[in-house]
C-alpha positions in Angstrom: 19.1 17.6 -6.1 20.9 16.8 -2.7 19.9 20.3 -1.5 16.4 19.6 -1.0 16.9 17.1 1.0 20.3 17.5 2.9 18.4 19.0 5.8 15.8 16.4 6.4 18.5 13.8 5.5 21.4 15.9 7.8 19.3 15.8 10.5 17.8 12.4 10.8 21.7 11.1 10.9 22.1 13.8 13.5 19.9 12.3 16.0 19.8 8.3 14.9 16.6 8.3 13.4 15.0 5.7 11.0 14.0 7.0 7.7 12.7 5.6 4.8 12.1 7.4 1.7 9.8 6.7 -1.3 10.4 7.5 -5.0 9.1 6.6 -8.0 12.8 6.2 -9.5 15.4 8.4 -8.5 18.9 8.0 -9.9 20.9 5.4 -8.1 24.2 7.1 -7.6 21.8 9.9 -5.4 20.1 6.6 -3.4 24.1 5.8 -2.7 25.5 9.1 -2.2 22.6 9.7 1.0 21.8 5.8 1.9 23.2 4.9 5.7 22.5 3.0 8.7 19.5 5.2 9.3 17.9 6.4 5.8 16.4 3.8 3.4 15.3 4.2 0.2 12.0 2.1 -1.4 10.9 3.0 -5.1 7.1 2.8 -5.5 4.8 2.7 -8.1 2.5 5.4 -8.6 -1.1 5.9 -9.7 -3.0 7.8 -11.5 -3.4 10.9 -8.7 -1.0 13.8 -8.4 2.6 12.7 -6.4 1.1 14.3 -3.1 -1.9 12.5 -3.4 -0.4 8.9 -3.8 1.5 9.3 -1.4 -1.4 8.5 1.1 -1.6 5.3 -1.1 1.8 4.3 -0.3 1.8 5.2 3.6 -1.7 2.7 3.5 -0.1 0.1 2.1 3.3 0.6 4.0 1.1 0.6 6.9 -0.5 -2.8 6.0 3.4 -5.0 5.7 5.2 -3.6 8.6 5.4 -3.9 12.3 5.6 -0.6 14.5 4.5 1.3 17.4 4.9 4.9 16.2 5.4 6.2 13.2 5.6 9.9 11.3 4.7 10.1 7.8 6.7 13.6 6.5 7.5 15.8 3.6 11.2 15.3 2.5 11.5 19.3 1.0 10.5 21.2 4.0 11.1 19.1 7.5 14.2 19.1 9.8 14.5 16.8 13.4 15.3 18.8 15.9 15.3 16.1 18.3 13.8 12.8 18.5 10.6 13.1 17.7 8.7 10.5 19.4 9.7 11.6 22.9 6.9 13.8 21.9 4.0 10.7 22.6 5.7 10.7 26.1 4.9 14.1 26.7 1.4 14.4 25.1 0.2 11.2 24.7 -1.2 8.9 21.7 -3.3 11.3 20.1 -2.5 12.1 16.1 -0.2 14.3 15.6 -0.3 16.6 12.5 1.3 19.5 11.0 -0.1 23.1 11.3 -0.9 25.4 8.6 -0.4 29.3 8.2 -3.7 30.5 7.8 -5.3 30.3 11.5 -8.2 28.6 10.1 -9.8 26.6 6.5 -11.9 29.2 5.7 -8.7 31.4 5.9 -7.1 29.3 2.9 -8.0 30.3 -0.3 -5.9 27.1 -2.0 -8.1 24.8 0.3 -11.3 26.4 0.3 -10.9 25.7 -3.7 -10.1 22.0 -3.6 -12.8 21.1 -1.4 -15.3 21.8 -3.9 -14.0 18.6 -5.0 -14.3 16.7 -1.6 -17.4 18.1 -0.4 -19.3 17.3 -4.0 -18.2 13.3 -3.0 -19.2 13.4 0.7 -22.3 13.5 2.2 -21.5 14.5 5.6 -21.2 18.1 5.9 -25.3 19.0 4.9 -26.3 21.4 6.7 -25.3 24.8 7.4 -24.0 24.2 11.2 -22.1 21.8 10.8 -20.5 23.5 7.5 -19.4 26.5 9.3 -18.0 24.3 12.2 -15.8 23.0 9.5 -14.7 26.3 7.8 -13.9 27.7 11.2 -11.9 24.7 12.6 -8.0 24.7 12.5 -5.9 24.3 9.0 -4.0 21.4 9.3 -0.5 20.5 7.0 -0.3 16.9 5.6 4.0 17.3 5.8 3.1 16.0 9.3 1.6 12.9 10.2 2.0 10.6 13.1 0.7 8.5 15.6 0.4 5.1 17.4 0.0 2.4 14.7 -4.0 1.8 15.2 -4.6 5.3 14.9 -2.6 6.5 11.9 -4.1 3.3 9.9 -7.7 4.8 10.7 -7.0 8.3 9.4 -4.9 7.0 6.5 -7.6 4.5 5.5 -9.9 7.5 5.5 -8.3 9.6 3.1 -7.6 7.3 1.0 -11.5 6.3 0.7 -11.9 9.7 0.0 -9.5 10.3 -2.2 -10.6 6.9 -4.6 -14.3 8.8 -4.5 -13.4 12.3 -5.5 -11.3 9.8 -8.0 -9.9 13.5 -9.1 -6.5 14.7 -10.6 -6.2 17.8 -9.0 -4.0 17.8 -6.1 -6.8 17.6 -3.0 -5.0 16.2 -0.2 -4.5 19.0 1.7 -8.7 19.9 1.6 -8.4 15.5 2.1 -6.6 15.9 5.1 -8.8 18.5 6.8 -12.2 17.1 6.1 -10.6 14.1 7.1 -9.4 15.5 10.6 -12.8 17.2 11.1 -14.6 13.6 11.1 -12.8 11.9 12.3 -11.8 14.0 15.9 -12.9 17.2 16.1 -17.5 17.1 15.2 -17.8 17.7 18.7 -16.0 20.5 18.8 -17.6 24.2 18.0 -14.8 26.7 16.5 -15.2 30.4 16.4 -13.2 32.0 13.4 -10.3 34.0 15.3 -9.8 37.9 14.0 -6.5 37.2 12.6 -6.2 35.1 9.5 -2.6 33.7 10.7 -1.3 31.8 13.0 0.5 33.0 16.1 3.0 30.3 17.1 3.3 30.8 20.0 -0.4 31.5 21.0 -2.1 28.6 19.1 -4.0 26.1 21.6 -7.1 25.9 19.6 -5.1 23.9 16.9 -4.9 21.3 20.0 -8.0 18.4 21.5 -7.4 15.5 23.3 -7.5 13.2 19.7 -5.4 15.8 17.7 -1.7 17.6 18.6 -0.1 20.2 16.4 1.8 23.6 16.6 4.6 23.7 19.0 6.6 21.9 19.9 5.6 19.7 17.2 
């Protein structure tokens, strides 16, 4: 349906961007209606994980065949360019940039709190009680939004994929992936108190920021 993606699609024309889209097969008078200078389509072959998990399979072995700088991996439904986006690396740096969640923290998230009894069951990690909580309290992070310099998008990438081969599960886990990931990988050293409000205040959100991770505005 052109209307879920006339947005992402309208906008990436908008402000000369380079997209390129992976399917699994759609219908080749669509890929010609919306292909153009900027927007490419690649079909892909997909395993035996849900669509949102293979994805992360298919941004690993994109990762592995082309040659870039920067680079944002997004949802196609929900995601509109503003302007261009990596002008934002300029501003903040080469840290990885992900999207935010809703719910102020993980242990606010009912969805990801459920999935990660599938994660935490196939990592070793997280095994005692401190370092648990640090985890439930830390930021909830959105996998529509992924980006950084080439190096350190492969390393998170690479990550979740390990993890997602181990929990070798059908269920839909990147999002509980993606945060467990994160929590490794930059933020350990960090100690996060859970915040009285459940949700996120946009415009008040610095915790959801280190000098390894940027998210919230103007992301």
């Amino acid at each position: 349906d052109d209307k879920l993606t006339s947005v992402l699609f309208n906008s990436v024309n908008k402000n000369n961007q380079t997209l390129i889209v992976f399917h699994d097969g759609l219908d080749n008078d669509y890929i010609k209606r919306n292909s153009s200078h900027n927007i490419y389509f690649i079909e892909v072959v997909l395993g035996p994980y849900s669509t949102n998990d293979e994805r992360f399979f298919v941004y690993n072995e994109f990762i592995q065949q082309v040659e870039f700088k920067r680079i944002f991996f997004i949802d196609c439904f929900d995601v509109e360019i503003r302007k261009p986006p990596f002008d934002i690396f300029d501003q903040y740096g080469e840290r990885i940039y992900v999207g935010r969640d809703s719910c102020n923290s993980v242990i606010n998230c009912p969805y990801v709190l459920e999935k990660l009894q599938t994660v935490l069951s196939v990592t070793f990690e997280l095994d005692h009680q401190q370092d648990l909580e640090k985890f439930l309290n830390m930021p909830l992070y959105n996998a529509g939004i992924i980006g950084g310099v080439k190096k350190s998008v492969n390393i998170l990438i690479n990550f979740i994929c390990n993890i997602l081969e181990t929990a070798n599960s059908n269920t839909n886990i990147n999002m509980a992936v993606l945060n467990y990931a994160i929590y490794r990988l930059y933020l350990r050293d960090y100690k996060y108190l859970a915040p009285k409000d459940p949700n996120v205040n946009p415009l008040d959100d610095l915790r959801c920021c280190n000098h390894d991770v940027f998210s919230g505005y103007p992301l």
